[in-house]
C-alpha atoms as a printed R data frame, in Angstrom:
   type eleno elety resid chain resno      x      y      z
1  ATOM     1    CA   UNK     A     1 -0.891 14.008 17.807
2  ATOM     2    CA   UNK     A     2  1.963 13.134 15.909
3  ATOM     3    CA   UNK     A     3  1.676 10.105 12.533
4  ATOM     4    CA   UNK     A     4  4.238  7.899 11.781
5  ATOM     5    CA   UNK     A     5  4.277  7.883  7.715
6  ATOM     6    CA   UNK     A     6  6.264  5.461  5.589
7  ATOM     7    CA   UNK     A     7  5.788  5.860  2.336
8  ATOM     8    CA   UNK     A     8  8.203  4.239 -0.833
9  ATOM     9    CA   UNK     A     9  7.432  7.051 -3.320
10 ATOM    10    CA   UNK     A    10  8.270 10.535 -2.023
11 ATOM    11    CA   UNK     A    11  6.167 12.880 -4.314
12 ATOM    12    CA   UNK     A    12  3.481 10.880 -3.609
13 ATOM    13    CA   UNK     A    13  4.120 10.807  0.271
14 ATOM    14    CA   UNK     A    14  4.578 14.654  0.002
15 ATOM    15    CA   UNK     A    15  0.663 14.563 -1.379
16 ATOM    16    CA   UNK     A    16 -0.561 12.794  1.348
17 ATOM    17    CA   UNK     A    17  1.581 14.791  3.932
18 ATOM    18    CA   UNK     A    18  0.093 18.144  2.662
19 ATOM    19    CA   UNK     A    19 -3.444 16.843  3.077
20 ATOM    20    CA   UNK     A    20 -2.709 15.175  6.373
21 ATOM    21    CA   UNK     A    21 -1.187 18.384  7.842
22 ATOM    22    CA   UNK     A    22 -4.266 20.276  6.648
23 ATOM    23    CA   UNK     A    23 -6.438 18.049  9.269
24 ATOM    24    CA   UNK     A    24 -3.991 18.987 11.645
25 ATOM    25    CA   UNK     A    25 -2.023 16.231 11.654
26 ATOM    26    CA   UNK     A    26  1.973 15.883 12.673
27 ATOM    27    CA   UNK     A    27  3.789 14.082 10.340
28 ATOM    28    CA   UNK     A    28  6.946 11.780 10.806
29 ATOM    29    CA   UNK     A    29  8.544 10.673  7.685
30 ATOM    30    CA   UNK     A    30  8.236 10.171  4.936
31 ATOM    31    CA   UNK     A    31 10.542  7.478  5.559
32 ATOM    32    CA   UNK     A    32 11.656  5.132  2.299
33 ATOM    33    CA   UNK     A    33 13.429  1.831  3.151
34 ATOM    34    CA   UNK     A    34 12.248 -0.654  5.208
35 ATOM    35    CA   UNK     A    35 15.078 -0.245  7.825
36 ATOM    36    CA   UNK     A    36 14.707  3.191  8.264
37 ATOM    37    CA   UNK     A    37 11.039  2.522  9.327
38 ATOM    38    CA   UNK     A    38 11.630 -0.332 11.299
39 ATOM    39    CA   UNK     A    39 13.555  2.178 13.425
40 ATOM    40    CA   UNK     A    40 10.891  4.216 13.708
41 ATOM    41    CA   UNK     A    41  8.457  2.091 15.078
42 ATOM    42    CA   UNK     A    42 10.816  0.582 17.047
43 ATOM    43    CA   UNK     A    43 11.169  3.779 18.602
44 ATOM    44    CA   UNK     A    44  7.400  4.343 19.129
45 ATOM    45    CA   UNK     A    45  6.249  7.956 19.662
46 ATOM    46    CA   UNK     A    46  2.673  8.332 16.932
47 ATOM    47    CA   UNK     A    47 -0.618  7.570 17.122
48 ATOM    48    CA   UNK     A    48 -1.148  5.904 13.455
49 ATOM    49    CA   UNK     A    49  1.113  5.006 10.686
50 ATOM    50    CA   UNK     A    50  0.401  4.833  6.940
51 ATOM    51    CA   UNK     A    51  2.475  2.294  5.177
52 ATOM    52    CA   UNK     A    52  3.305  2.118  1.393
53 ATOM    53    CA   UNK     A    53  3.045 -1.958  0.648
54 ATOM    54    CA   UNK     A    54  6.572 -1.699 -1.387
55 ATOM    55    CA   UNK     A    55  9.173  0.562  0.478
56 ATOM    56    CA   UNK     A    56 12.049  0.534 -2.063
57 ATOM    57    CA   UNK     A    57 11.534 -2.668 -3.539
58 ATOM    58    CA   UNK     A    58 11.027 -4.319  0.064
59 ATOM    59    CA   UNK     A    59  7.511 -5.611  1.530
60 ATOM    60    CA   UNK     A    60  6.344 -4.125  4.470
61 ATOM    61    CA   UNK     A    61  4.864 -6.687  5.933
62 ATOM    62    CA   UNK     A    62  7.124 -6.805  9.334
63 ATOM    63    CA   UNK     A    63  6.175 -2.841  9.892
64 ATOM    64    CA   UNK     A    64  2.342 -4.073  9.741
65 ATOM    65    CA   UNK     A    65  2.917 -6.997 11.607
66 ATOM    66    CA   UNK     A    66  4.952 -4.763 14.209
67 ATOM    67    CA   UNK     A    67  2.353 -2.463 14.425
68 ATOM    68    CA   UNK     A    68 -0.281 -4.635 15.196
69 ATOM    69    CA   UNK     A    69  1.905 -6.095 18.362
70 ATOM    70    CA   UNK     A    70  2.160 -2.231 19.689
71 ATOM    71    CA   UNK     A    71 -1.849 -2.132 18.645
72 ATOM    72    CA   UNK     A    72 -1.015  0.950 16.826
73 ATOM    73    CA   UNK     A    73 -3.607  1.189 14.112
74 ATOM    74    CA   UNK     A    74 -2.622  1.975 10.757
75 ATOM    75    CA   UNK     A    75 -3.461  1.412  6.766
76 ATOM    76    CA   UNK     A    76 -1.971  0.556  3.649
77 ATOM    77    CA   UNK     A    77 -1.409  2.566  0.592
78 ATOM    78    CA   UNK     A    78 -0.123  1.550 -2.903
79 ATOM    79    CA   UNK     A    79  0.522  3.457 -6.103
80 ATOM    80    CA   UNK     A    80  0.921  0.472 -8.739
């Protein structure tokens, strides 16, 4: 089942890749700008996304509110 994944800091998006893959998980991203992952869900094509709150100094609050719309579930994660 493949996870759509956008994440602003990429060692930390690598992290959660690895443990995400372990549970058997595909993985689409990381992705790091806000445009970039607009794209992506325009495009569709995962089962549950994992945002990063701050993707390159942009909010990601139109991903979320675009996911929602598709009913796509997803969560929120934040380093700071």
């Amino acid at each position: 089942m493949p996870r759509f994944r956008c994440r602003g800091r990429i060692l930390l998006a690598d992290d959660l890749k690895k443990e995400l893959e372990a549970f058997g998980a595909k993985i689409v991203g990381p992705i790091a700008n806000l445009g970039e992952a607009q794209d992506q869900v325009s495009g569709g094509n995962f089962d549950v996304a994992v945002i990063d709150i701050n993707l390159s100094g942009e909010r990601s609050w139109t991903i979320a509110n675009e996911l929602m719309r598709q009913k796509i579930p997803f969560g929120f994660a934040a380093d700071n």
